[in-house]
DOFI-397461 format. One record per residue (C-alpha): residue in three letters; x, y, z. Coordinates in steps of 0.05 Angstrom, whole numbers, always signed. Last residue first. Layout:
N
- residuo,c1,c2,c3
- ala,X,Y,Z
...
This chain:
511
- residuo,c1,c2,c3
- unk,-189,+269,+124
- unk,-206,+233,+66
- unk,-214,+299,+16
- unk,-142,+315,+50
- unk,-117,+248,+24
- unk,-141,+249,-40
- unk,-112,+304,-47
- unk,-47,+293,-32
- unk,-62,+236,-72
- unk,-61,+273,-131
- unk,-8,+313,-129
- unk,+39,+254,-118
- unk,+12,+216,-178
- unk,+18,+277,-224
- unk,+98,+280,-194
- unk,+104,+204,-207
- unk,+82,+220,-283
- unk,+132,+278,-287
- unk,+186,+231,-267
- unk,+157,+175,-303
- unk,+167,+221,-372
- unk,+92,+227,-399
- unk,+85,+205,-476
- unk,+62,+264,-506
- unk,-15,+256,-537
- unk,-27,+227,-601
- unk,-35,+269,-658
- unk,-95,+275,-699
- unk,-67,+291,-769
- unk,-58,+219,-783
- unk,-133,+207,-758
- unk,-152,+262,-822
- unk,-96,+225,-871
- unk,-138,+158,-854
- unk,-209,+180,-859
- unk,-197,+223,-924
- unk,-257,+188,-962
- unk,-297,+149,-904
- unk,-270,+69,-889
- unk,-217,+98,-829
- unk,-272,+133,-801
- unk,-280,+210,-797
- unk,-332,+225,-855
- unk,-391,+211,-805
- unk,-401,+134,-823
- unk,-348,+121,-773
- unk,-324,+178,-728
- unk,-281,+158,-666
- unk,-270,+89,-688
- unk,-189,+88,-680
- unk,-207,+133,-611
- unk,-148,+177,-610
- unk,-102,+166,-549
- unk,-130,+185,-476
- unk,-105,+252,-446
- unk,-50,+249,-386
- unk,-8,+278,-432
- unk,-35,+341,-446
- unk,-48,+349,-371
- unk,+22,+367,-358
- unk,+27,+433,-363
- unk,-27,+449,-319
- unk,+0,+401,-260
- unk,+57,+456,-253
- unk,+3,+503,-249
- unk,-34,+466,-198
- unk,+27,+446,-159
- unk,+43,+519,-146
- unk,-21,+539,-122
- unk,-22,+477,-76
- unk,+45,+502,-49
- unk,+8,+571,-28
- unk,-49,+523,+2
- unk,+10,+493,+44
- unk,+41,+545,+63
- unk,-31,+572,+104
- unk,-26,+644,+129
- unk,-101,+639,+130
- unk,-111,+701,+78
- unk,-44,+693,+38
- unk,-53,+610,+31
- unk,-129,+625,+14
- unk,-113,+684,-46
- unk,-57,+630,-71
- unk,-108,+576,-71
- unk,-165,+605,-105
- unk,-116,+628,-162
- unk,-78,+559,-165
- unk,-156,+532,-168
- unk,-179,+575,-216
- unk,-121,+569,-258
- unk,-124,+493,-253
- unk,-199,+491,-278
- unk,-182,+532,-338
- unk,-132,+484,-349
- unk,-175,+417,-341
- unk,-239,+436,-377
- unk,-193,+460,-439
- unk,-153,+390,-436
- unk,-227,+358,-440
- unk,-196,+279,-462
- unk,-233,+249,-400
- unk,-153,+235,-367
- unk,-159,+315,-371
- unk,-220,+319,-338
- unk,-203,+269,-291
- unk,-139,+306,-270
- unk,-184,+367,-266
- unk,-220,+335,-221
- unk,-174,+316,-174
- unk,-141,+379,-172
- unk,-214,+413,-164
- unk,-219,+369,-99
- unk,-164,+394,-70
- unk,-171,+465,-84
- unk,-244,+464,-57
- unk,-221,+418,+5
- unk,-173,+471,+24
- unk,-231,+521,+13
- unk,-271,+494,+62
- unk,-223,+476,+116
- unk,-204,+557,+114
- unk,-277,+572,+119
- unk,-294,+530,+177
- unk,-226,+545,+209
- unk,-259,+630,+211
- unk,-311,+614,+237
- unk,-347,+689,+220
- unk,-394,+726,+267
- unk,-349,+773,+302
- unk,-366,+827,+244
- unk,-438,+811,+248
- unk,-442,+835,+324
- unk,-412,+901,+306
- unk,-463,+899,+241
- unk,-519,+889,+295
- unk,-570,+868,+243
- unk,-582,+799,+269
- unk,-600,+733,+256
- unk,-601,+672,+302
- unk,-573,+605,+268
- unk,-599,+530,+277
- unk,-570,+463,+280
- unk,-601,+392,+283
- unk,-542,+331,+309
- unk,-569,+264,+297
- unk,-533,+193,+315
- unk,-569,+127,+274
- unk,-560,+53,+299
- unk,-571,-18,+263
- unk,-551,-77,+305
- unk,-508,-140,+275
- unk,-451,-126,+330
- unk,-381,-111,+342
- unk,-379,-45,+296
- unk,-454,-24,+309
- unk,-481,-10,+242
- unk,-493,+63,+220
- unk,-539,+114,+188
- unk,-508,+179,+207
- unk,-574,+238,+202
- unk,-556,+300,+207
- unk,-620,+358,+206
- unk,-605,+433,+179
- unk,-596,+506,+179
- unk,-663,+523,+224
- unk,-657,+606,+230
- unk,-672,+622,+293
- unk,-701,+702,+295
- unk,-676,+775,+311
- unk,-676,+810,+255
- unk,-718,+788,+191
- unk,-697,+723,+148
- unk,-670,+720,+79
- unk,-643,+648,+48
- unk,-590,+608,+73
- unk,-539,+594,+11
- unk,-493,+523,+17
- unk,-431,+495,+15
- unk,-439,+431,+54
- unk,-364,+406,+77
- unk,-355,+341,+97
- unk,-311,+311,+158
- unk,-285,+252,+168
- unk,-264,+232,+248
- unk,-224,+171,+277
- unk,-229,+165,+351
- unk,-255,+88,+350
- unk,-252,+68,+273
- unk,-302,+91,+222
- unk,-327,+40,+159
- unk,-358,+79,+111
- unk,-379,+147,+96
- unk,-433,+148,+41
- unk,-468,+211,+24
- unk,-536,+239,+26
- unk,-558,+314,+9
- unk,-630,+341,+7
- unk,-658,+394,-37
- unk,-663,+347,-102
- unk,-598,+297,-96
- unk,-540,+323,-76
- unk,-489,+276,-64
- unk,-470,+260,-135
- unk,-400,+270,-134
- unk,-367,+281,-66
- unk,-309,+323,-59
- unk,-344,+386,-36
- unk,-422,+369,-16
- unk,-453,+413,-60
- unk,-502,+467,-73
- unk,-545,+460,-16
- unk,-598,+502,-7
- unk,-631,+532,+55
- unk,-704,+569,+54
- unk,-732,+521,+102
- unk,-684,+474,+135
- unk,-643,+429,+97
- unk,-644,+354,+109
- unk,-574,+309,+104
- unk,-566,+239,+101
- unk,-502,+211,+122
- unk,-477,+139,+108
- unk,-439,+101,+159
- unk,-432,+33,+123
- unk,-399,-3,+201
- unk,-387,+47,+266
- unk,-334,+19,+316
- unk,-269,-12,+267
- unk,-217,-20,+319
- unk,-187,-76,+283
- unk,-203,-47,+219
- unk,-162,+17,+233
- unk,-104,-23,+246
- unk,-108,-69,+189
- unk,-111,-5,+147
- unk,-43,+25,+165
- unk,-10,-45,+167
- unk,-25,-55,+95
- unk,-14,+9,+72
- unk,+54,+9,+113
- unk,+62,-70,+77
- unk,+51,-39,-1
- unk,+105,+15,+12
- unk,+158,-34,-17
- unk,+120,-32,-78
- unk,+138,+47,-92
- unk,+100,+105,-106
- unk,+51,+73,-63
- unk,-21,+113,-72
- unk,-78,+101,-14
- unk,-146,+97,-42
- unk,-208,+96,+21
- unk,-268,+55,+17
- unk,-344,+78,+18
- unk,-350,+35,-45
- unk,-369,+89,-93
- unk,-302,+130,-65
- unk,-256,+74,-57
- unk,-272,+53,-133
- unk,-265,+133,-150
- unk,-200,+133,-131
- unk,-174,+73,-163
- unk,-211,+101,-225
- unk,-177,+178,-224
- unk,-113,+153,-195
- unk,-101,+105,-268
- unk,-45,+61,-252
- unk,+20,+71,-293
- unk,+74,+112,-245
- unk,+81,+65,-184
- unk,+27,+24,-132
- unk,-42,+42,-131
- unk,-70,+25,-70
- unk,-149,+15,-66
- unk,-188,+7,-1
- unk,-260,-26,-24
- unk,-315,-21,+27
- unk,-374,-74,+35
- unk,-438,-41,+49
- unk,-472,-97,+6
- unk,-497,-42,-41
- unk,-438,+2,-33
- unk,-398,-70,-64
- unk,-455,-69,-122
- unk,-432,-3,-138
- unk,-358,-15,-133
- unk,-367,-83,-180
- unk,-410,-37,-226
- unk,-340,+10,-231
- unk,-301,-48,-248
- unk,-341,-68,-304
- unk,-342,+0,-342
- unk,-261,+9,-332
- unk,-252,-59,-378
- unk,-181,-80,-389
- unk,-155,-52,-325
- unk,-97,+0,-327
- unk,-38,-11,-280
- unk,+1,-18,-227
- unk,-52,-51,-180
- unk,-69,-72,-100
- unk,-150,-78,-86
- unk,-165,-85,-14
- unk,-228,-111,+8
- unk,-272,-105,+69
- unk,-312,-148,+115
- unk,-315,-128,+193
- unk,-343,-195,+220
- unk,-417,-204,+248
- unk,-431,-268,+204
- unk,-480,-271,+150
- unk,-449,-226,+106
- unk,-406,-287,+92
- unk,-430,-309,+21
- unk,-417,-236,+1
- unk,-340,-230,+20
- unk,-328,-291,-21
- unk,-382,-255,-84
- unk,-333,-183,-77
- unk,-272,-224,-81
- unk,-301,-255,-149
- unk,-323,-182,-174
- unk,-262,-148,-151
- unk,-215,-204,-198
- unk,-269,-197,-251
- unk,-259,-126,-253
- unk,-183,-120,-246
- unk,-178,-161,-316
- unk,-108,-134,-327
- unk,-59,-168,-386
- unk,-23,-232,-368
- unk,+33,-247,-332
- unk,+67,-242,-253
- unk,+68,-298,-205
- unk,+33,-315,-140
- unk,+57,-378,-111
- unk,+87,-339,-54
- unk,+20,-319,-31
- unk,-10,-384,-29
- unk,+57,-406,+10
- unk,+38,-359,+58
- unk,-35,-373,+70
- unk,-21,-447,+73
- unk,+27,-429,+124
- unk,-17,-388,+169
- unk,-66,-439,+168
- unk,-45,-484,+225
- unk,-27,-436,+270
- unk,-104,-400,+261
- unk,-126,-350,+216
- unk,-195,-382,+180
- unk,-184,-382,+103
- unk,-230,-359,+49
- unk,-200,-391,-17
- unk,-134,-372,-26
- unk,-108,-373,-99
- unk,-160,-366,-125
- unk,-155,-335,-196
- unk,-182,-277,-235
- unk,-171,-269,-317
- unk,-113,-235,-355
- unk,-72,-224,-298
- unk,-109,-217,-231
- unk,-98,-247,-163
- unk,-155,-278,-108
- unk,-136,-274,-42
- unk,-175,-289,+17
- unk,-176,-281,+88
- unk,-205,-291,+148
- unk,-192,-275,+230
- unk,-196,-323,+284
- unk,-127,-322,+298
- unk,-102,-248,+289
- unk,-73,-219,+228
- unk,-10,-189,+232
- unk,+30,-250,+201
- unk,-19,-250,+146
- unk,+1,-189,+130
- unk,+66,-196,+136
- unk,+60,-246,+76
- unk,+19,-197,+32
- unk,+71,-144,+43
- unk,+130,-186,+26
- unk,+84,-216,-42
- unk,+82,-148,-63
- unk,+141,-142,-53
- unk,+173,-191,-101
- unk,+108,-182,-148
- unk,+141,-109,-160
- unk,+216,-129,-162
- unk,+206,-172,-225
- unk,+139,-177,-266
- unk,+74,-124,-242
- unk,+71,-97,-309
- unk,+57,-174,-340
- unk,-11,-174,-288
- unk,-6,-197,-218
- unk,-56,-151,-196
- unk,-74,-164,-127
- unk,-151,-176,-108
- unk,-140,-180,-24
- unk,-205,-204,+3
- unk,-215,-187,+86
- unk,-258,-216,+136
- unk,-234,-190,+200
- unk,-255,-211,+278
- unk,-293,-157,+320
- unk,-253,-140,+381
- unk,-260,-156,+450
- unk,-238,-99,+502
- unk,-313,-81,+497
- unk,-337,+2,+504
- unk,-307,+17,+444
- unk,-291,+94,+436
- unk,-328,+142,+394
- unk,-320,+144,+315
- unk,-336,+211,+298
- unk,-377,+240,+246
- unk,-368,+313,+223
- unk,-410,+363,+184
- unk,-387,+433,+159
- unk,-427,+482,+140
- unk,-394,+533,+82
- unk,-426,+596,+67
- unk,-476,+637,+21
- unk,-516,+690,+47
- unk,-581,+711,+32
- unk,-598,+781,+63
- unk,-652,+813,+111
- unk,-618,+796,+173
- unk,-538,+775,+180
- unk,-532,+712,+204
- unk,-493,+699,+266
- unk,-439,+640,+288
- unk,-413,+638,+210
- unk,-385,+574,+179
- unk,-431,+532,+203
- unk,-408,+474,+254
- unk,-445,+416,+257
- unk,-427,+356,+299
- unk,-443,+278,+306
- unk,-424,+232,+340
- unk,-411,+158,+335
- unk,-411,+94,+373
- unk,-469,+95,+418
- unk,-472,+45,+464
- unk,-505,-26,+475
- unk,-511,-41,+539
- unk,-594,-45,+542
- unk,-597,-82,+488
- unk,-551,-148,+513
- unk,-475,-136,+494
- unk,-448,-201,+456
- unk,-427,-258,+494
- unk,-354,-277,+466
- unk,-349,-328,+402
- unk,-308,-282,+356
- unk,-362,-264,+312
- unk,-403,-238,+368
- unk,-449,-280,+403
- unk,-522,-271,+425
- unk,-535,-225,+359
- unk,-567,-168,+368
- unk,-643,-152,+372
- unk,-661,-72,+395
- unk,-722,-63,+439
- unk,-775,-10,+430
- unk,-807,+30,+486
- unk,-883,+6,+495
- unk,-931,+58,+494
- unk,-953,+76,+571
- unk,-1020,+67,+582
- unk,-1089,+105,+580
- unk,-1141,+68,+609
- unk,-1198,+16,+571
- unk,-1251,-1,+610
- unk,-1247,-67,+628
- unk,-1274,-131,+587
- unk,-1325,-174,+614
- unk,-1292,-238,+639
- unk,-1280,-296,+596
- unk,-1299,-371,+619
- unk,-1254,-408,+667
- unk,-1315,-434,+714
- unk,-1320,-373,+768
- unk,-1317,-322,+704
- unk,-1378,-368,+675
- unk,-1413,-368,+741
- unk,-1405,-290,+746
- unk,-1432,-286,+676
- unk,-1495,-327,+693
- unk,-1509,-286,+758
- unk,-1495,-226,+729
- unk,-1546,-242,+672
- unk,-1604,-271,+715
- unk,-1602,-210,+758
- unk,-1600,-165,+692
- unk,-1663,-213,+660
- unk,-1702,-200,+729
- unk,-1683,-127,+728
- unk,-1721,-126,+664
- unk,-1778,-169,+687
- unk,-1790,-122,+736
- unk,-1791,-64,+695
- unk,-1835,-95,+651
- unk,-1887,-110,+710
- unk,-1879,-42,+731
- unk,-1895,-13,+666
- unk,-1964,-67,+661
- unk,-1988,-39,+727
């Protein structure tokens, strides 16, 4: 009797309860939870901007495109089983087309040495190119110019393109006169802090560093490059005649994610000019940088023509700014480790890190490749790529020109001719293999180049050894830095012909 009186009172106390919780449901209150159910997770939405920086509607998430690809090509189509084997990959980002008519406005700092070297016919068209410039731009557009003697100066402070402005800009420009010694570094680091202030705004910001000459303080300017990666600004540098120092100018496009163009004249300044505000208007992908991931057993040596990009197993390098249809490529050299017959060998993962060229929205393009092995030697012998290969080794030769230019400009002559008669020996082999001219002309240039490094070494340091028996103060100091002669004083035909060799390749490292 007493369990059925407790079960009673139990279904009582559940009556009770579904009464009272259906007459707090009925009045507002909370109703019981349901069980939970497997959903769908939420797909992830991309904020832009509601405007782009020229005042148009900007693309809502859902029309918002891809702008680059992609593509890895290895330098062999098989592996060969049970072996290591060393080859090139090569890895290549291209801008795609802009889906939008409307194009992104310009921000653009022009630092222009206006230093004593610059006086007569080469601030005359200098000032030409600046002044077409301006003419090119489109309304809506910025600039600023800040010049560079023996400290910066403003002489445009950021200006908005319109009718009105246009003249201002120009006679700005015309104002510009040459004197002074060359403190590049401050002029990049106050157009670096103007392009700052407006990273803000969706615009494509870059700068464009002109100079003839040798800056007062290299250490400064190359910090100024660093912090502009930082900001994912780019620096395009032009030198302009037979003085400026290629190695730095090329480097500061390099760090920056810039390109260097060499003038060997200043009337060439406005075709620089003209080249580059082209690309920027069409400017699609914004600080590409690509990040690359091995698979197992792969190792990449290096990433030719880029310093520093290997860092542990993995590989990362800065691109830049891409235009619609414009395409760099880098080549990986690398070693994939043994594998039995008949299985995918996974070569690697690329990653392009990007911002959307009309738009503040961060995008990323991947492309994974793997190899199958084999040890079908018939199959093997079809295996090579052969324009991989060939693109490999030009960038080899050009980028050991370049460096043995700064090897020589580092005061290691020894460093830079051995390197030469690798390269000229590496070069002729490649030019007779791939039928290729211009690798045999490469071979040519690098021994010519050889003689000439001598003078493209730095004077003796005057401190170079004090309190070691080498300083001036030391017994003998004097008659030992007497006996340290100075290096030849390059003719400017000679130096015009290292200047030329050089951006050749440059230009094929930039391609």
């Amino acid at each position: 009797m007493r369990r059925m009186h407790v079960l009673r009172m139990r279904r009582t106390r559940l009556g009770w309860a579904c009464l009272l919780s259906a007459l707090w449901v009925g009045c507002g209150g909370a109703a019981t939870p349901e069980p939970e159910v497997a959903r769908t997770a939420p797909q992830p939405t991309v904020a832009v901007a509601t405007t782009t920086s020229n005042g148009t509607a900007a693309p809502k998430p859902a029309e918002i495109h891809d702008q680059l690809k992609v593509e890895v090509t290895p330098g062999v189509s098989l592996l060969a089983a049970d072996q290591a084997q060393e080859m090139f990959v090569r890895v290549r980002v291209k801008g795609l087309p802009l889906v939008t008519e409307k194009r992104t406005h310009l921000d653009l700092a022009l630092a222009v040495d206006t230093s004593g070297s610059m006086e007569g016919p080469g601030i005359e068209r200098v000032r030409e190119a600046c002044a077409t410039l301006v003419d090119k731009m489109e309304d809506g557009d910025t600039l600023s110019i800040v010049t560079f003697g023996s400290q910066p100066k403003l002489v445009l402070e950021p200006t908005t393109i319109d009718k009105t402005t246009r003249e201002k800009a120009k006679k700005a420009i015309h104002s510009m006169v040459a004197d002074g010694t060359t403190d590049m570094g401050g002029a990049l680091a106050t157009a670096l802090g103007l392009i700052q202030a407006r990273l803000h705004t969706d615009a494509i910001h870059r700068i464009v560093l002109v100079g003839d000459g040798v800056p007062n303080d290299t250490a400064r300017v190359n910090a100024v490059a660093d912090q502009a990666a930082a900001s994912k600004i780019p620096i395009t540098t032009l030198g302009v005649g037979a003085e400026f120092d290629e190695t730095l100018m090329s480097a500061i496009a390099q760090r920056s994610g810039g390109t260097f163009h060499f003038a060997d004249d200043a009337s060439r300044v406005a075709k620089v000019f003209e080249e580059e505000l082209t690309k920027m208007q069409r400017v699609v992908a914004r600080g590409t940088r690509v990040d690359i991931i091995p698979g197992p057993g792969v190792v990449i040596h290096e990433v030719v023509g880029m310093p520093n990009a290997v860092n542990g197993r993995n590989a990362s390098f800065l691109v830049g700014d891409l235009a619609e249809g414009q395409s760099r490529d880098a080549l990986l050299r690398v070693t994939v480790g043994q594998h039995r017959d008949g299985v995918k060998v996974e070569i690697l993962d690329a990653v392009a890190s990007y911002q959307h060229g009309v738009v503040q929205t961060n995008l990323t393009a991947r492309e994974f490749e793997s190899i199958a092995t084999s040890a079908d030697k018939s199959k093997l012998a079809d295996a090579r790529v052969p324009d991989v290969e060939h693109q490999g080794i030009r960038l080899q030769v050009a980028d050991s020109i370049v460096k043995a230019i700064a090897l020589a400009r580092a005061g290691d002559l020894k460093g830079a001719r051995a390197l030469l008669d690798k390269t000229a020996k590496l070069a002729k082999q490649a030019g007779e293999k791939f039928n290729d001219n211009d690798l045999a002309e490469r071979a040519k240039e690098a021994l010519s180049l050889r003689k000439k490094v001598a003078s493209l070494a730095p004077p003796p340091d005057m401190g170079v050894g004090m309190g070691t028996g080498m300083g001036m103060g030391a017994p003998g100091g004097m008659s030992r830095m007497k006996a340290m002669p100075s290096p030849a004083k390059m003719s400017h035909a000679d130096a015009m012909q290292v200047k030329g060799t050089h951006s050749a390749a440059m230009m094929e490292l930039q391609q």
